[in-house]
Residue, then its C-alpha position, 0 to 999 in steps of 0.5 A: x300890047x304893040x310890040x316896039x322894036x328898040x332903037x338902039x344906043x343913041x349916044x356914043x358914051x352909051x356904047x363905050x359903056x356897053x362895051x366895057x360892060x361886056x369886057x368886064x363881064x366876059x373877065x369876070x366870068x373867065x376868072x370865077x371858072x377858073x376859080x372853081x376849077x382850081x378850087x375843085x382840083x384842091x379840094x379833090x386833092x386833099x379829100x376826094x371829092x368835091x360838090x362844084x356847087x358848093x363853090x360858087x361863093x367864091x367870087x372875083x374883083x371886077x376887072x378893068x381893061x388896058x385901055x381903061x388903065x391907060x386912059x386913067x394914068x394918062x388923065x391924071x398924070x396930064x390932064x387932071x393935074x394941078x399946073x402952073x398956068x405958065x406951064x400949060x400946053x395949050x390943049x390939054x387943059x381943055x380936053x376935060x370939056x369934050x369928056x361928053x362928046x367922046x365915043x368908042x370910034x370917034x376920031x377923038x376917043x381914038x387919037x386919045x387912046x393912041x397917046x394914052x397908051x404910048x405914055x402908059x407903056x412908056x412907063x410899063x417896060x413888061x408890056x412895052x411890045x404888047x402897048x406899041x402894037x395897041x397904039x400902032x392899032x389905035x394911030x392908024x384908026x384915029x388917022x382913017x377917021x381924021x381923014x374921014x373928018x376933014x372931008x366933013x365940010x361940018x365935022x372939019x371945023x368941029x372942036x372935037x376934030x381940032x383937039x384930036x389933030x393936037x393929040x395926034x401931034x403932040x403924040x407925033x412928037x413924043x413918039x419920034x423923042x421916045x424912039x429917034x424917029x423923025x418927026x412928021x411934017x404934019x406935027x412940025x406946028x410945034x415948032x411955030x411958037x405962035x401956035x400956042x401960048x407963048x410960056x415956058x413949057x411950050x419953049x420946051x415943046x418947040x426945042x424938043x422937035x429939033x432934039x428929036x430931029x437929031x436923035x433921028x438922024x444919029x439913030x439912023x446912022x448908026x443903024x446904016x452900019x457906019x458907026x466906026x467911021x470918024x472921018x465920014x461927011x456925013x458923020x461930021x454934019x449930024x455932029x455939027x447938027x447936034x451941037x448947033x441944036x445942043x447950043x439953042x436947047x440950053x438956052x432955055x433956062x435963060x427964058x423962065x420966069x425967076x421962081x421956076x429956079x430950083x432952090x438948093x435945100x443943103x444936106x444938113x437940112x434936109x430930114x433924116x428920113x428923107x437921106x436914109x432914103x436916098x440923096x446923092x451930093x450934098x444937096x436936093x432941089x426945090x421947086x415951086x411945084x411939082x408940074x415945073x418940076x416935072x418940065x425941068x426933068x423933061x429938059x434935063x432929060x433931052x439934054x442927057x440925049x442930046x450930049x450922048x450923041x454929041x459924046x458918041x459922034x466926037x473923037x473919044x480925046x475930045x468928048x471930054x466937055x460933053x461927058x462932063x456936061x452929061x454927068x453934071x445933068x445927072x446930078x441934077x436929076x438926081x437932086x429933084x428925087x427928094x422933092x419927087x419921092x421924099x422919104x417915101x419907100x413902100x406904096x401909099x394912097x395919094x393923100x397919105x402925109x405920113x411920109x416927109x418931103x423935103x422944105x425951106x425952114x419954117x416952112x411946111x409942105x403943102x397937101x397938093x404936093x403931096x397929091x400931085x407928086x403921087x399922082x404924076x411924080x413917078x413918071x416924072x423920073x421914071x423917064x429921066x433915071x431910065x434914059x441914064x441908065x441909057x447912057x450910063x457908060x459915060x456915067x461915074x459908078x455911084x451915079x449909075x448905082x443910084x439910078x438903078x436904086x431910085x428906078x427900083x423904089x420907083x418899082x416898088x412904089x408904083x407897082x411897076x414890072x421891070x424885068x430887065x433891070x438886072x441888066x440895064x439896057x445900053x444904046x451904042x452908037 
């Protein structure tokens, strides 16, 4: 019989699958040893002696890595999800499609993971440090290969290398409003709506740059030591900058369609259990669902941003207006947690009804709102309740105290470590 020498992997999906196969056995037999080390150890302790043999019954679930936690949150909160067609991105919705072409070093599988991660550590505090040095990793990687890519008179023009530079954009763009940094050049396409479907949501995407320009620009001047000085120039201009940029920002709800507009559910109607749960004011929100939902908190939280600079930068004697405004948005946020979370206190699988969401009267919730608001709904307020408690020295006592009860059940809900929450992190400028 001849011998044949074998070929290798021939596709990429072939390779990721041997590499997570590896992954997961190298996991699994690291915790079945010590396992049984730690089983001999007691049994030793208690009568003596121990046969290890008699042991290796005792097995271990299959591990999974972080980047396949990561890329699973980031699928089903972003890509997968039900939306609103006057809520799509644009790209997004199509990556599903280029599923079968990604491999472990392609230039699509990396700027995916680079945005993964930075979304999913966006959402586990305990780990944040550890996911910036992966999507660090992964970025620099993901651009190499791009460079690399565009060089390629035919990989240039290829879909694959079109979805990862808008990947690598859109996660230019979330990273510089996650940490104030100033936007690349390179991402500023956002801005030019006629690059992307003219809908409300891209609006959003396009206003949020210049808010991520005067972040920036506010967290560098604080960080060059000069944040007591009220008369500078410089000072003066950022301010100037914000309220301009503030002024377009608001705009935006003028721009959406009528019934994207939250409808107010009166405290009388809304379910018992749902109030035992938590709901501040007199009311909670509606929403036609939860994808427009979810782009209302992401407007109301840039709003939150944006007046804390303008509140820091003013005199305290006239920041009044801004604090106000900031206190009022709160309470907007806090009205959509009903529709977010309903009633529901303690975890459970995504088609679970047994727990209430607020509705109109003669009206019934819909099975998808409860799939979609499980599936992505937490990250939808995590966000939100964490960039008040940012700011919550200009917020008012019950507000601050119902954020830090919301982001807790949100804790609790999800599974989420939040280590910090004892003392909740402040950003003075």
């Amino acid at each position: 019989m001849q011998a044949k020498t074998c070929e290798g992997y021939q596709e990429g999906l072939d390779l990721v699958l041997r590499d997570q196969n590896q992954v997961a056995k190298a996991s699994t037999e690291r915790r079945r040893k010590d396992q049984i080390r730690r089983r001999t150890e007691k049994v030793e302790s208690s009568s003596g002696s121990a046969t290890p043999d008699t042991l290796l019954t005792i097995y271990s679930p299959l591990l999974e890595s972080q980047d396949v936690h990561a890329h699973q949150f980031f699928v089903s909160a972003y890509v997968k999800a039900t939306r609103d067609p006057r809520s799509e991105h644009g790209f997004l919705e199509l990556l599903p499609l280029l599923f079968d072409k990604l491999s472990s070093s392609s230039v699509l599988s990396l700027s995916l993971a680079a945005l993964s991660h930075c979304f999913f550590g966006a959402w586990e505090p305990a780990i944040r440090n550890a996911e910036r040095l992966t999507v660090q990793m992964y970025y620099t990687k993901a651009l190499g290969a791009l460079r690399k890519a565009l060089q390629d008179p035919g990989e240039c023009v290829s879909d694959e290398v079109l979805m990862a530079v808008c990947l690598l954009s859109f996660f230019e763009v979330s990273s510089a409003l996650a940490n104030s940094m100033p936007v690349p050049e390179a991402s500023e396409i956002w801005e030019d709506p006629g690059q992307m479907p003219y809908n409300p949501a891209t609006l959003l995407d396009t206003m949020r740059v210049q808010v991520a320009k005067v972040l920036a620009a506010a967290a560098e001047y604080a960080s060059s030591g000069n944040g007591e000085s009220l008369g500078d120039e410089r000072r003066s201009k950022i301010l100037s900058s914000a309220k301009t940029t503030f002024s377009r920002y608001d705009s935006w709800p003028s721009l959406v369609p009528q019934d994207w507009r939250p409808i107010a559910l009166q405290r009388s109607l809304i379910p018992q259990p749902i109030i035992d749960a938590g709901v501040h004011g007199d009311h909670c929100d509606l929403y036609p669902s939860m994808s427009v939902c979810e782009i209302w908190l992401i407007w109301y939280t840039s709003r939150v941003r944006i007046l804390s600079v303008i509140a820091d930068f003013e005199p305290l004697e006239s920041n009044q207006d801004a604090v106000l405004q900031m206190q009022r948005t709160a309470d907007d946020i806090f009205a959509a947690v009903p529709y977010v979370l309903g009633s529901k206190s303690e975890p459970a699988g995504m088609y679970n009804t047994m727990f209430v969401y607020p509705h109109l009267p003669g009206e019934t919730v819909s099975l998808e709102h409860y799939r979609s608001a499980a599936a992505f709904g937490g990250l939808a307020l995590w966000i939100p309740l964490s960039t008040l408690l940012d700011n919550m020295r200009y917020l008012m006592i019950d507000q601050t105290q119902f954020s830090l009860k919301h982001i807790r059940r949100l804790g609790r809900l999800y599974d989420v470590r939040m280590p910090s929450l004892e003392k909740p992190p402040t950003s003075e400028v």
